[in-house]
N, CA, C and O atoms as a MOPAC input file, in Angstrom:
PM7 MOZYME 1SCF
protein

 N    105.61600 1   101.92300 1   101.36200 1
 C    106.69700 1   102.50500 1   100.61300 1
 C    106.95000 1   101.63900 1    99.40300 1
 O    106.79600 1   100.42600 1    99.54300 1
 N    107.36400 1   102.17500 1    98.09300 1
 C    107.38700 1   101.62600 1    97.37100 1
 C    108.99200 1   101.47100 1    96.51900 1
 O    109.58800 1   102.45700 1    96.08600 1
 N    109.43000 1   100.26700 1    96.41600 1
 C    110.68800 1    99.74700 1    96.12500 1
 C    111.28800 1    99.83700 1    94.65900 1
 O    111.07400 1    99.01300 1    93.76900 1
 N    112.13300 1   101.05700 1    94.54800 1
 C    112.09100 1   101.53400 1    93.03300 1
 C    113.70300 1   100.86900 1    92.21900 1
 O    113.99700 1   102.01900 1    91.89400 1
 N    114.24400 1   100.49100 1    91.96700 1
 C    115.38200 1   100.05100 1    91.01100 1
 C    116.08300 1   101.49200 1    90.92600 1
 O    115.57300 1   102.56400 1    90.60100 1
 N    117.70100 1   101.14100 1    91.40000 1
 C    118.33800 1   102.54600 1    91.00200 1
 C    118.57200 1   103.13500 1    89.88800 1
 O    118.91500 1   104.27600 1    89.57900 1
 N    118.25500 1   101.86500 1    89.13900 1
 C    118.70600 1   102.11500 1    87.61100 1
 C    117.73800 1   102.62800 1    87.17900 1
 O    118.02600 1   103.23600 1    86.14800 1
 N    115.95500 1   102.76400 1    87.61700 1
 C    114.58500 1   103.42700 1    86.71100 1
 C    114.80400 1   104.75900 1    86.57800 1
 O    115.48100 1   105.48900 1    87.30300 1
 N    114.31200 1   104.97100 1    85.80100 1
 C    113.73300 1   106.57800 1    85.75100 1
 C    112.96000 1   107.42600 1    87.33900 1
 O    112.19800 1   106.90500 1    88.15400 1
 N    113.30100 1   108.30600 1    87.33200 1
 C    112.94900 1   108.50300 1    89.21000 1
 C    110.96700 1   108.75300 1    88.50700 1
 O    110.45800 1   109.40000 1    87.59200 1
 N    110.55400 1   107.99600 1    89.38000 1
 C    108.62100 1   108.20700 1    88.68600 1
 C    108.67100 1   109.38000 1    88.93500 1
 O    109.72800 1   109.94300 1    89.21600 1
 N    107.19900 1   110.14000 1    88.86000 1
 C    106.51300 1   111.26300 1    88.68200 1
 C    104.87500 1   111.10100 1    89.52100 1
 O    104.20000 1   111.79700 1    90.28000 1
 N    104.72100 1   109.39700 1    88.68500 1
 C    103.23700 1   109.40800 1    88.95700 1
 C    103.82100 1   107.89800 1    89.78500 1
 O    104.93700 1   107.38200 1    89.71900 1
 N    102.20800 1   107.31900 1    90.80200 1
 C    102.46800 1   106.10400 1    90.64700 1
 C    100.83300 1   105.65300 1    90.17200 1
 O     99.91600 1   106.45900 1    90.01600 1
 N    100.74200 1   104.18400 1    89.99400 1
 C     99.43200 1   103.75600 1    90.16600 1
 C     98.71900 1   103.30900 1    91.25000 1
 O     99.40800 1   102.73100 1    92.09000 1
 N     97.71000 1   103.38800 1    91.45300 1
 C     96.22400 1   103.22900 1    92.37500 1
 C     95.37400 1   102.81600 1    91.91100 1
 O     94.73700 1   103.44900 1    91.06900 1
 N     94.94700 1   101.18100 1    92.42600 1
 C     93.73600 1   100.77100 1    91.75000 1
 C     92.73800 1   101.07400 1    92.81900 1
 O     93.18800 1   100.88300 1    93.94900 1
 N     91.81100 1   101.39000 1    92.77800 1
 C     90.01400 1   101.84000 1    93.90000 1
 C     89.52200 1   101.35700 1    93.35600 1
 O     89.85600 1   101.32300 1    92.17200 1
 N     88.11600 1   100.46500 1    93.89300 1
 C     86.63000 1    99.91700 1    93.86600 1
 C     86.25900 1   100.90900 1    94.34000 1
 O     86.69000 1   101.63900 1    95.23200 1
 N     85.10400 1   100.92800 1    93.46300 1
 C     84.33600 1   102.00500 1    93.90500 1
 C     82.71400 1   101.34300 1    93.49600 1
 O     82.71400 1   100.28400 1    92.86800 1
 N     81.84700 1   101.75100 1    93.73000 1
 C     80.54300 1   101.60500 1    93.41100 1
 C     79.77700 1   101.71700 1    92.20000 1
 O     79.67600 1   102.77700 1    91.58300 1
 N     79.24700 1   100.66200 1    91.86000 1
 C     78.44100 1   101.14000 1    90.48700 1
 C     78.07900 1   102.75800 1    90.28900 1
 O     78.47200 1   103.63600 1    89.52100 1
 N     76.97100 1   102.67600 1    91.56300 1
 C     76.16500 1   104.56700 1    91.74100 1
 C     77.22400 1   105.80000 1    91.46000 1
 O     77.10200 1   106.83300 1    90.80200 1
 N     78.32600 1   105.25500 1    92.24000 1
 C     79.09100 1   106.32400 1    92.40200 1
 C     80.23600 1   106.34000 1    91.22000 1
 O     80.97900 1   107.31200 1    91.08100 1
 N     80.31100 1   105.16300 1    90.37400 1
 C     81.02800 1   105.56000 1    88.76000 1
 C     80.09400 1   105.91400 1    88.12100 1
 O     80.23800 1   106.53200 1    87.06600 1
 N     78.92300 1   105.60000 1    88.62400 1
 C     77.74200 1   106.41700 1    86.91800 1
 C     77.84100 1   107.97600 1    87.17200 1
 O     77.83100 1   108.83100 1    86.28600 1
 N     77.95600 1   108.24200 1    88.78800 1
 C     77.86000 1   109.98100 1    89.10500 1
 C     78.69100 1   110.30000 1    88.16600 1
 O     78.35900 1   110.80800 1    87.09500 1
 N     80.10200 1   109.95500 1    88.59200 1
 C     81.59900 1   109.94200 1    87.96500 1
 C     81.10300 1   110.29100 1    86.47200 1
 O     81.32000 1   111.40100 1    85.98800 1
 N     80.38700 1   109.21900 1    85.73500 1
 C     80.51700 1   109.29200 1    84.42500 1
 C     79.64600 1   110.15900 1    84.12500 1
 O     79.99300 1   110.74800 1    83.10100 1
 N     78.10100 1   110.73600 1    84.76900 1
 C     77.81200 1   111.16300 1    84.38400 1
 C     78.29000 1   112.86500 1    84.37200 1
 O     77.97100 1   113.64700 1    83.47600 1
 N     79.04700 1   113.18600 1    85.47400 1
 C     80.33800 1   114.03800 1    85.55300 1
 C     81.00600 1   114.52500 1    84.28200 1
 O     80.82100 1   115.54100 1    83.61200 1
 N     81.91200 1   113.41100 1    84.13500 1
 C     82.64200 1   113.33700 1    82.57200 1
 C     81.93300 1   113.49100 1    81.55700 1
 O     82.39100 1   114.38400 1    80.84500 1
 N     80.68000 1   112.85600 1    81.01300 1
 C     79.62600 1   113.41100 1    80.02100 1
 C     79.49500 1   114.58500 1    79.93000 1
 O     79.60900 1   115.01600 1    78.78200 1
 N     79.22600 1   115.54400 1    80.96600 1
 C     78.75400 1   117.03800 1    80.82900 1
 C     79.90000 1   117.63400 1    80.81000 1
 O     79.97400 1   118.86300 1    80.83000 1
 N     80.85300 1   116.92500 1    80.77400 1
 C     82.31800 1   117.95900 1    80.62800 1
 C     82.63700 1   118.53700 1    81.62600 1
 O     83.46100 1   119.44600 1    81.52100 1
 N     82.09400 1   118.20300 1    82.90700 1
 C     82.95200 1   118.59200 1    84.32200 1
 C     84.44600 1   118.28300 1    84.53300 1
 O     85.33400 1   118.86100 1    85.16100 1
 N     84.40000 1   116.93700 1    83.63400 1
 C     85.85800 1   116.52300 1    83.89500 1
 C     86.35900 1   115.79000 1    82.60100 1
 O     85.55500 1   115.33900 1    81.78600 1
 N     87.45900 1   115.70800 1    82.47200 1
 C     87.96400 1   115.30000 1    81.29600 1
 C     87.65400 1   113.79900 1    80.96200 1
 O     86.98400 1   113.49800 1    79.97400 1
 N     88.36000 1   112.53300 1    82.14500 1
 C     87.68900 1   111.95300 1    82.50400 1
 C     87.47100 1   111.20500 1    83.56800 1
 O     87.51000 1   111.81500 1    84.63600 1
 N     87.27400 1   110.18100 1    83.60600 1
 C     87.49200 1   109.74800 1    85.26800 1
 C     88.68800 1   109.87400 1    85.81300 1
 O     88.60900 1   110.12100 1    87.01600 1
 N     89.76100 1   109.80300 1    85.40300 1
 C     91.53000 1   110.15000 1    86.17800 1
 C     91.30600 1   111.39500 1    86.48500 1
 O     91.93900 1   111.74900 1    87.48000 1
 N     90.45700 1   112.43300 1    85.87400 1
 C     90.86900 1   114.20600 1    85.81200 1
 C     89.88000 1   114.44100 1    87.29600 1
 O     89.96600 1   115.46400 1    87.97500 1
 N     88.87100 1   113.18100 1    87.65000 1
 C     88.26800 1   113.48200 1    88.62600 1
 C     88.52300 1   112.96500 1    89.64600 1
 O     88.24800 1   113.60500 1    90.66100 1
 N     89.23300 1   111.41700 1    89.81400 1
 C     89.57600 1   111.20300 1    90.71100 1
 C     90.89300 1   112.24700 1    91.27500 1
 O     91.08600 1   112.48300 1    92.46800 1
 N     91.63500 1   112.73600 1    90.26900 1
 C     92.44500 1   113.55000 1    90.67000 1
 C     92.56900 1   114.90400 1    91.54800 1
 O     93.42700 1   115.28000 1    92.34600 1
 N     91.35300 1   115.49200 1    91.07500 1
 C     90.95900 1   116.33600 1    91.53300 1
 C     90.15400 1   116.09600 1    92.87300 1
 O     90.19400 1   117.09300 1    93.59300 1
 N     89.51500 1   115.16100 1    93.34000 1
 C     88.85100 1   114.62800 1    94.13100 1
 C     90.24100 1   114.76200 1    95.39100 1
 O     90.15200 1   115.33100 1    96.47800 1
 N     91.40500 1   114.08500 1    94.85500 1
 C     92.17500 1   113.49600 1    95.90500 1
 C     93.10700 1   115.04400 1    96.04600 1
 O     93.54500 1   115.29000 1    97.17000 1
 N     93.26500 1   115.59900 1    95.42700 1
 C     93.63600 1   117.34000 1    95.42500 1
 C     93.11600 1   117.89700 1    96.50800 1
 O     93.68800 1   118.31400 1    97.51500 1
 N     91.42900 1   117.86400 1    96.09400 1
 C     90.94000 1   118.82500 1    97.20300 1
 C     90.86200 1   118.31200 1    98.50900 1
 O     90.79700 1   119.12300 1    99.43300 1
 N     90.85700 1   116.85900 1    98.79500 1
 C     91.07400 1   116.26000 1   100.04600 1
 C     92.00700 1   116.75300 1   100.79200 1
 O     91.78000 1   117.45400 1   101.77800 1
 N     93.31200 1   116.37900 1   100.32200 1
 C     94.83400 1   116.99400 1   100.63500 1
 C     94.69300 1   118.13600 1   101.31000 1
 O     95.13100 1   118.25700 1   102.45400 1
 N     93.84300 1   119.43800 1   100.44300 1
 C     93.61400 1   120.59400 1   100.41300 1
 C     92.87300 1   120.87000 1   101.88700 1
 O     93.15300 1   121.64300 1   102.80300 1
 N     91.71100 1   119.80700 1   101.69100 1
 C     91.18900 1   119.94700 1   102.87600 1
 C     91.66700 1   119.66600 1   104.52800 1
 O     91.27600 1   120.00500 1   105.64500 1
 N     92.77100 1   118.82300 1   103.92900 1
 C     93.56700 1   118.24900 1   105.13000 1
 C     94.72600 1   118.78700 1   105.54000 1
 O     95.07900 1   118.50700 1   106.68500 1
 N     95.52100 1   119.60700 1   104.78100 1
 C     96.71400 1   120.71100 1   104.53600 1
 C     97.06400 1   120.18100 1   106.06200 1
 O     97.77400 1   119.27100 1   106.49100 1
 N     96.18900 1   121.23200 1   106.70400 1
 C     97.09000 1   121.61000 1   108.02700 1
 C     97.10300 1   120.52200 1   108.63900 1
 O     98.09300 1   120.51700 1   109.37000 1
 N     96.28100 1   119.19800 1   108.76800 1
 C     96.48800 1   118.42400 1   109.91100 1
 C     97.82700 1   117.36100 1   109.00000 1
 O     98.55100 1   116.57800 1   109.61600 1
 N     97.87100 1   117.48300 1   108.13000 1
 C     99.53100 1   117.00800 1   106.94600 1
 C    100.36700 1   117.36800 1   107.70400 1
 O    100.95200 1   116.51400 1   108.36900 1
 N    100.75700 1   119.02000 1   107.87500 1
 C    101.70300 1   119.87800 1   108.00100 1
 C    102.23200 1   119.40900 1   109.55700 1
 O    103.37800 1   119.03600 1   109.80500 1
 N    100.83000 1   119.54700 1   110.79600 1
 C    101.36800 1   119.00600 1   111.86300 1
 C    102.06900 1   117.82700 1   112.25400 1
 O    103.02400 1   117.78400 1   113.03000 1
 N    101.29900 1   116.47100 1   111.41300 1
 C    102.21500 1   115.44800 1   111.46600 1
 C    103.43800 1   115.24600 1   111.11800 1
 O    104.30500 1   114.58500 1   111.69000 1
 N    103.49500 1   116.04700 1   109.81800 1
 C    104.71300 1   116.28100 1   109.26000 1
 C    105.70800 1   116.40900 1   110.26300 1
 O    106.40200 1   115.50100 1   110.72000 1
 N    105.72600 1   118.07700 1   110.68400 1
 C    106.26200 1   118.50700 1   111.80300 1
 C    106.65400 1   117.11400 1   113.20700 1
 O    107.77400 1   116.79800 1   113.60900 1
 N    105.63800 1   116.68600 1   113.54700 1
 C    106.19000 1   116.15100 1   114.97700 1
 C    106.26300 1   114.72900 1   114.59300 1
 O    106.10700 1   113.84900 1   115.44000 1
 N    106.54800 1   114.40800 1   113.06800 1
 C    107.19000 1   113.19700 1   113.32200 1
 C    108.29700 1   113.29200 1   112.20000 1
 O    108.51800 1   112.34000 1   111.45200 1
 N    108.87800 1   114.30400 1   112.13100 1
 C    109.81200 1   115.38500 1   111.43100 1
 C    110.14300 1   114.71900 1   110.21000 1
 O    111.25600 1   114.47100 1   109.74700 1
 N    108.97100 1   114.46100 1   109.74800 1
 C    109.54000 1   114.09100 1   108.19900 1
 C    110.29000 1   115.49200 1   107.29700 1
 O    110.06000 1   116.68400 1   107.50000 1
 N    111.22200 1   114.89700 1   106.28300 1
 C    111.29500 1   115.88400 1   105.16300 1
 C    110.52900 1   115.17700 1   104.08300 1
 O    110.55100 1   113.97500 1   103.82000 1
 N    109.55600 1   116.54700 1   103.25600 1
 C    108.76200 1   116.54500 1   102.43300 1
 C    109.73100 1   116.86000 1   101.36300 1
 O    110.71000 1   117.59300 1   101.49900 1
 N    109.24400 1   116.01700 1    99.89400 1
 C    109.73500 1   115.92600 1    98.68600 1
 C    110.82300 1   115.08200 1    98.20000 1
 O    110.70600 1   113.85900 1    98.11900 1
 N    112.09700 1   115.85100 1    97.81000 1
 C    112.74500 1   114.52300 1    97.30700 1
 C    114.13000 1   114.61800 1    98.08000 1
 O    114.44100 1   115.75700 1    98.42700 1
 N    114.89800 1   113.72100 1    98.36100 1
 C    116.20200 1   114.26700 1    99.82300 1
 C    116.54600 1   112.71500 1    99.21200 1
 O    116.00500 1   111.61200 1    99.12500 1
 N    117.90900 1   113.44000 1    98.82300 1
 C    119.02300 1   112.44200 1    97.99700 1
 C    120.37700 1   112.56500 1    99.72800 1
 O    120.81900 1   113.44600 1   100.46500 1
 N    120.50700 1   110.88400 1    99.54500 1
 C    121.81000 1   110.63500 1   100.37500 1
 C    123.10300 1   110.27400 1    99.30300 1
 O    123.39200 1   109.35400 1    98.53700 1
 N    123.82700 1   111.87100 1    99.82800 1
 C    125.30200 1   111.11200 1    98.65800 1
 C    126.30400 1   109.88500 1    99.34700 1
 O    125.95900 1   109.08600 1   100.21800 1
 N    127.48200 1   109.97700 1    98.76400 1
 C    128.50900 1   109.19800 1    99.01100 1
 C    129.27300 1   109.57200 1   100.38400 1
 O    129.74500 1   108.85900 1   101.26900 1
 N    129.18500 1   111.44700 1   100.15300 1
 C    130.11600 1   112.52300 1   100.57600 1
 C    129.36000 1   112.34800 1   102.13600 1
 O    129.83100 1   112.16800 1   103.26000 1
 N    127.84600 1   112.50400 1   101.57500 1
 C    127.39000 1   113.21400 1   103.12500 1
 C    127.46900 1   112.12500 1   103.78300 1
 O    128.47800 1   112.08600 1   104.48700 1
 N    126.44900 1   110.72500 1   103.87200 1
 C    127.08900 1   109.50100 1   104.71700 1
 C    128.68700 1   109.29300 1   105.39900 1
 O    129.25600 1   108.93600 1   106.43000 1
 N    128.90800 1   109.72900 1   104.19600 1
 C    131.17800 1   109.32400 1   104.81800 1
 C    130.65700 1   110.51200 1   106.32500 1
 O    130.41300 1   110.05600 1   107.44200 1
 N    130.59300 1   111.88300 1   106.01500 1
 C    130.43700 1   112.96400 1   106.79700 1
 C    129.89200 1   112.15800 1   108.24900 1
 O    130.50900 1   112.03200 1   109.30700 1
 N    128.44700 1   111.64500 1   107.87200 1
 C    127.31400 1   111.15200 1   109.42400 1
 C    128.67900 1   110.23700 1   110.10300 1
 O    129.05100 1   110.45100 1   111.25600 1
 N    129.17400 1   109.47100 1   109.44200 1
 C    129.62000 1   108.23800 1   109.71900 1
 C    131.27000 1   108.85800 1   110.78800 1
 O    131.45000 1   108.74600 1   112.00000 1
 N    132.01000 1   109.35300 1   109.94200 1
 C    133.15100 1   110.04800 1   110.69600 1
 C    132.89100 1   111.39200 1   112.03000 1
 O    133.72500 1   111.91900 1   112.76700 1
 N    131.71300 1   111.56700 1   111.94200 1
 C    130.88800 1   112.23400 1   113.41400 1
 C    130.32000 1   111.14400 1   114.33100 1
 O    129.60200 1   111.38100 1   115.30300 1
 N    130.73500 1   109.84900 1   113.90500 1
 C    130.41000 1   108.89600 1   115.14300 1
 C    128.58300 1   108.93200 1   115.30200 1
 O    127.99000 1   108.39500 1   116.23800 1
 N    127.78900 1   109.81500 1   113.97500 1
 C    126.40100 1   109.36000 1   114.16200 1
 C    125.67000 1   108.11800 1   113.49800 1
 O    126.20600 1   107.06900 1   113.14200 1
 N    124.51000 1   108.41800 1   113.42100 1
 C    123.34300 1   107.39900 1   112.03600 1
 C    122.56100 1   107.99600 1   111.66200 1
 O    122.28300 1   108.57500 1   112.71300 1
 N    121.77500 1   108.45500 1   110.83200 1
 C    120.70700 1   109.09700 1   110.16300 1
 C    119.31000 1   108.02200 1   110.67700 1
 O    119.22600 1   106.79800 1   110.57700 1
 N    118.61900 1   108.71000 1   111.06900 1
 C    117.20400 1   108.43200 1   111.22000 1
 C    116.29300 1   109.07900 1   110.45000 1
 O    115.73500 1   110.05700 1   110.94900 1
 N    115.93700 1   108.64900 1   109.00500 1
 C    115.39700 1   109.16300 1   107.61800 1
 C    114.14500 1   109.28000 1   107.53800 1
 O    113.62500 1   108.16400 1   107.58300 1
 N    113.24000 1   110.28700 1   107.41900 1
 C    111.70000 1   109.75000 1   107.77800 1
 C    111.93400 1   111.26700 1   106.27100 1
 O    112.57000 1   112.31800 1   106.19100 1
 N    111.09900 1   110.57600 1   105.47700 1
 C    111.00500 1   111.64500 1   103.88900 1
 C    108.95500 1   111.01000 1   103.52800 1
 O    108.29400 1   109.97400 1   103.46500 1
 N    108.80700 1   112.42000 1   103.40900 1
 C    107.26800 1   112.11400 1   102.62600 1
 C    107.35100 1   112.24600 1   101.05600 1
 O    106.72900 1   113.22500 1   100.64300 1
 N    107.90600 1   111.57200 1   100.18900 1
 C    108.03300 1   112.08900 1    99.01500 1
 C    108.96400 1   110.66400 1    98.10800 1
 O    108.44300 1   109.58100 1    97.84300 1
 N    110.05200 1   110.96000 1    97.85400 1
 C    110.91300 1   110.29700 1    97.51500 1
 C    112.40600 1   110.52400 1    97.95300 1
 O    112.94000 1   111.63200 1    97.92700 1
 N    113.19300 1   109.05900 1    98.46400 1
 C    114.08400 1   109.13800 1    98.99900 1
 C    115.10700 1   108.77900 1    98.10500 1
 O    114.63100 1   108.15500 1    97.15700 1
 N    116.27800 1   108.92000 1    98.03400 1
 C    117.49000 1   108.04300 1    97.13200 1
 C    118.59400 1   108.29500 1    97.89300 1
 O    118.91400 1   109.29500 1    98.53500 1
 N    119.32800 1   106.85500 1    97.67000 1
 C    120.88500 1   106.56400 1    97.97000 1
 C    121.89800 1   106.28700 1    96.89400 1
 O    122.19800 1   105.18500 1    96.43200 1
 N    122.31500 1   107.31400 1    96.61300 1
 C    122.96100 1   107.36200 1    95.44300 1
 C    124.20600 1   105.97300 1    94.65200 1
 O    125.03400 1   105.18300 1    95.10600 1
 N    123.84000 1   106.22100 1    93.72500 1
 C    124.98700 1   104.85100 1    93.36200 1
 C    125.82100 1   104.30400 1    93.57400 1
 O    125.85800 1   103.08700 1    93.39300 1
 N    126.87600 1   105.04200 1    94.07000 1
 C    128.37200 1   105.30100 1    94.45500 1
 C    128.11600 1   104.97700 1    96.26700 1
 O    129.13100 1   104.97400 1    96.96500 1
 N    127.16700 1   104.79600 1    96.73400 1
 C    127.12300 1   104.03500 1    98.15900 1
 C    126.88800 1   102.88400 1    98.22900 1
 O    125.88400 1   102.25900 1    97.88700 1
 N    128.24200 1   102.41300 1    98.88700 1
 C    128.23000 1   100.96400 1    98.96600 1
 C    127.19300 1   100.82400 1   100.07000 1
 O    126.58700 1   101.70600 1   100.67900 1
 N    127.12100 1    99.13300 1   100.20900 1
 C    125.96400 1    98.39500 1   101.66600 1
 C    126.41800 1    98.56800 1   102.54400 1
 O    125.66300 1    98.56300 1   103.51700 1
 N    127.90300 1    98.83100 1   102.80800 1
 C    128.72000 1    99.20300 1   103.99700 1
 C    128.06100 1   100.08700 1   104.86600 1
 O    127.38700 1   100.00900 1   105.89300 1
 N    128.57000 1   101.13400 1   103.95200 1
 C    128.54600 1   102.46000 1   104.20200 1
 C    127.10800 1   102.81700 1   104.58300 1
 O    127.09000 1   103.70400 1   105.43700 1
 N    125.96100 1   102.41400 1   104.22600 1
 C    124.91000 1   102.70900 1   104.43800 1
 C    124.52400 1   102.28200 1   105.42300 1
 O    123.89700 1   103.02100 1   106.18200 1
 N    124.72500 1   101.15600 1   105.69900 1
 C    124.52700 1   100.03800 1   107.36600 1
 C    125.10800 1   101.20800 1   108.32400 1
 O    124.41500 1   101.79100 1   109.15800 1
 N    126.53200 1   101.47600 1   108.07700 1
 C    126.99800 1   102.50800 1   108.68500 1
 C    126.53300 1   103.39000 1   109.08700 1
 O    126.61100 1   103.62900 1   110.29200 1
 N    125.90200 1   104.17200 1   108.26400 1
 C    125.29600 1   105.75900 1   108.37200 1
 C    123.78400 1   105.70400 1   108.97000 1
 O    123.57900 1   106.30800 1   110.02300 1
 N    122.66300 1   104.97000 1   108.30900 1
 C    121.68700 1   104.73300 1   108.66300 1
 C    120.75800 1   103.93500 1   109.79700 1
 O    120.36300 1   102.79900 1   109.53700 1
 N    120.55300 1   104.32900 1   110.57900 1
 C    120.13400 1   103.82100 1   111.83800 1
 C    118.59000 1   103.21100 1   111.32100 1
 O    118.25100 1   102.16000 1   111.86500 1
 N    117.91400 1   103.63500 1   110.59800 1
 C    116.82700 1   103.60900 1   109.92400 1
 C    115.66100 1   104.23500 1   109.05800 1
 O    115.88500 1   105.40100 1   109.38300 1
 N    115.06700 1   104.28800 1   108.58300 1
 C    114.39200 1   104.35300 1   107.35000 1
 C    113.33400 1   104.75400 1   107.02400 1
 O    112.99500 1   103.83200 1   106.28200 1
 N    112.22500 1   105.70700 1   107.00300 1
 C    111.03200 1   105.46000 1   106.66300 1
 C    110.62100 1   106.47100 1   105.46900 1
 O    110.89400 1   107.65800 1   105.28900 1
 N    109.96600 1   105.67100 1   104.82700 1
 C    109.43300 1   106.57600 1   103.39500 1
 C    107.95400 1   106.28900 1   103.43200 1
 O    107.42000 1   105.18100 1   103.48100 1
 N    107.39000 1   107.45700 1   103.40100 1
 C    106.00300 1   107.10000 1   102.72600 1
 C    105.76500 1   108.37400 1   101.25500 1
 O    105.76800 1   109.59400 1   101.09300 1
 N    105.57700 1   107.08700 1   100.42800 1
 C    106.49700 1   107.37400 1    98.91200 1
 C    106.82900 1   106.28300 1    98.06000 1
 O    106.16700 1   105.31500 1    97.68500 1
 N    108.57300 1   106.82700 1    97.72500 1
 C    109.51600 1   105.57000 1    96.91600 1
 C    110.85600 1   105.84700 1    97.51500 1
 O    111.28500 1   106.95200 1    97.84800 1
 N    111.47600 1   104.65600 1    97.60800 1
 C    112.62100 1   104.66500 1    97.76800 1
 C    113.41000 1   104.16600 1    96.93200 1
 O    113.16400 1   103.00300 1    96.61100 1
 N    114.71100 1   104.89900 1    96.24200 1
 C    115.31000 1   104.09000 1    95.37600 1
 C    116.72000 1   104.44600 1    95.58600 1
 O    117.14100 1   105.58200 1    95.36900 1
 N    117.59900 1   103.27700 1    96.09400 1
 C    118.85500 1   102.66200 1    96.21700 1
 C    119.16600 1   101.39400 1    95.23800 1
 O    118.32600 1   100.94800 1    94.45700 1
 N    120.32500 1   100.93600 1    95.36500 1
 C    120.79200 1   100.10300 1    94.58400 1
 C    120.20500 1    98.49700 1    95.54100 1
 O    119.83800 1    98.54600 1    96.71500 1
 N    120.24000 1    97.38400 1    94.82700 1
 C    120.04600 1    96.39200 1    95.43400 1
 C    120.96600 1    95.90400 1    96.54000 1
 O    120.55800 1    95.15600 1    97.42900 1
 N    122.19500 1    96.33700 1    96.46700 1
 C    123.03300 1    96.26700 1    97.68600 1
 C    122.47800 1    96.86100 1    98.93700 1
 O    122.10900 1    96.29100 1    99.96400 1
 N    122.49600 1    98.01100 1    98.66000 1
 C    121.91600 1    99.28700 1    99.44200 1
 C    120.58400 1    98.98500 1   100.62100 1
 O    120.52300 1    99.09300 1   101.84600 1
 N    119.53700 1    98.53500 1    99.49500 1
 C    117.95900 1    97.88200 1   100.17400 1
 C    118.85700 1    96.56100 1   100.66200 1
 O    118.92700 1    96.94100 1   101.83100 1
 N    119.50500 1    95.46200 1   100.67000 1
 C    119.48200 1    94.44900 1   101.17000 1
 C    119.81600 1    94.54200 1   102.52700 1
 O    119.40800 1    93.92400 1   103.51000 1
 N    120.90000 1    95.71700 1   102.34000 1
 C    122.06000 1    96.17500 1   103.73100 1
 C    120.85500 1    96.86500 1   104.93100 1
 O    121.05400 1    96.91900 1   106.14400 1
 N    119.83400 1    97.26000 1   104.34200 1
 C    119.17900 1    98.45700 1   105.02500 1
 C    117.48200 1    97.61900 1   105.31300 1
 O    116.41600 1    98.10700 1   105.68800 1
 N    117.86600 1    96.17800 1   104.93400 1
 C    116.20900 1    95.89600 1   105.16800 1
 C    115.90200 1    95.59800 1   106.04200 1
 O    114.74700 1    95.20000 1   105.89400 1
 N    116.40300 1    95.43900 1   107.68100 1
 C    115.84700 1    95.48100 1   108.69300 1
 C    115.61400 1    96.68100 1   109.48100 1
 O    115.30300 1    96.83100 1   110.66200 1
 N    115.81400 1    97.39800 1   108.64900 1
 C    116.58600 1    98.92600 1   109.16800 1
 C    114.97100 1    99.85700 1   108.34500 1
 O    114.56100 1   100.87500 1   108.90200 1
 N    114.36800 1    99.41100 1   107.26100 1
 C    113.37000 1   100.02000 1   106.23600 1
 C    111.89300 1    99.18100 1   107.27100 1
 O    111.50300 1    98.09500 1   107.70000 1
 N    111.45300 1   101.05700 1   107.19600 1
 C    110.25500 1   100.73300 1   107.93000 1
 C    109.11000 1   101.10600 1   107.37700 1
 O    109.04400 1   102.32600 1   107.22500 1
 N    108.03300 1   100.41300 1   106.96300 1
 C    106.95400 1   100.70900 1   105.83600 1
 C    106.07100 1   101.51800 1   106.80700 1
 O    105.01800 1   102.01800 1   106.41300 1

């Protein structure tokens, strides 16, 4: 999971560095030469697309039985107060990107959150991650 500043811009993309093989960047390039691909990013991209693609359903099941929510699932101020005055904790499992909005103190989040998992970004305030780092599970 990757540890984002509340204050950034929420990303879009992230970076990935791969080794890869001489043989298999000349394919690559020779790929990009004939105009298969724009250039090597347009192919690794596409490469990691159709994987996904190929993998859809066995995604979807894990998804399911280890009940992540997919995409982006913002924790407000409002809804925590809510978990917290029902005497529960949130057990957070998000495939995408998670956020704890500004206006939540470390309290309140210790409070609400039982624990954590992103595979993704997570972005809270530095209070927020300090209150929640035994609690954040990579």
């Amino acid at each position: 999971m990757k540890l984002i500043d509340s204050k950034a811009k929420l990303p879009d993309t992230d970076k990935v560095t791969v080794n890869l093989g001489l043989v298999d960047l000349a394919q690559m390039d020779l790929l990009v030469e004939e105009g298969f691909y724009t250039n090597r990013t347009d192919f690794i991209r596409t490469a990691v697309r159709n994987q996904l693609q190929q993998h859809a359903e066995a995604i979807r099941h894990t998804v399911l039985r280890k009940r992540f929510v997919m995409g982006l699932q913002r924790y407000s101020r409002a809804e925590l107060e809510r978990v917290v005055a029902a005497g529960e904790q949130l057990e957070i499992h998000v495939l995408g990107l998670a956020t704890v909005e500004d206006d939540v103190t470390a309290e309140l989040a210790r409070a609400a959150i039982a624990s954590i998992r992103v595979l993704g970004a997570f972005i809270a305030s530095p209070a927020v991650k300090a209150a929640l780092a035994d609690r954040i599970h990579t």
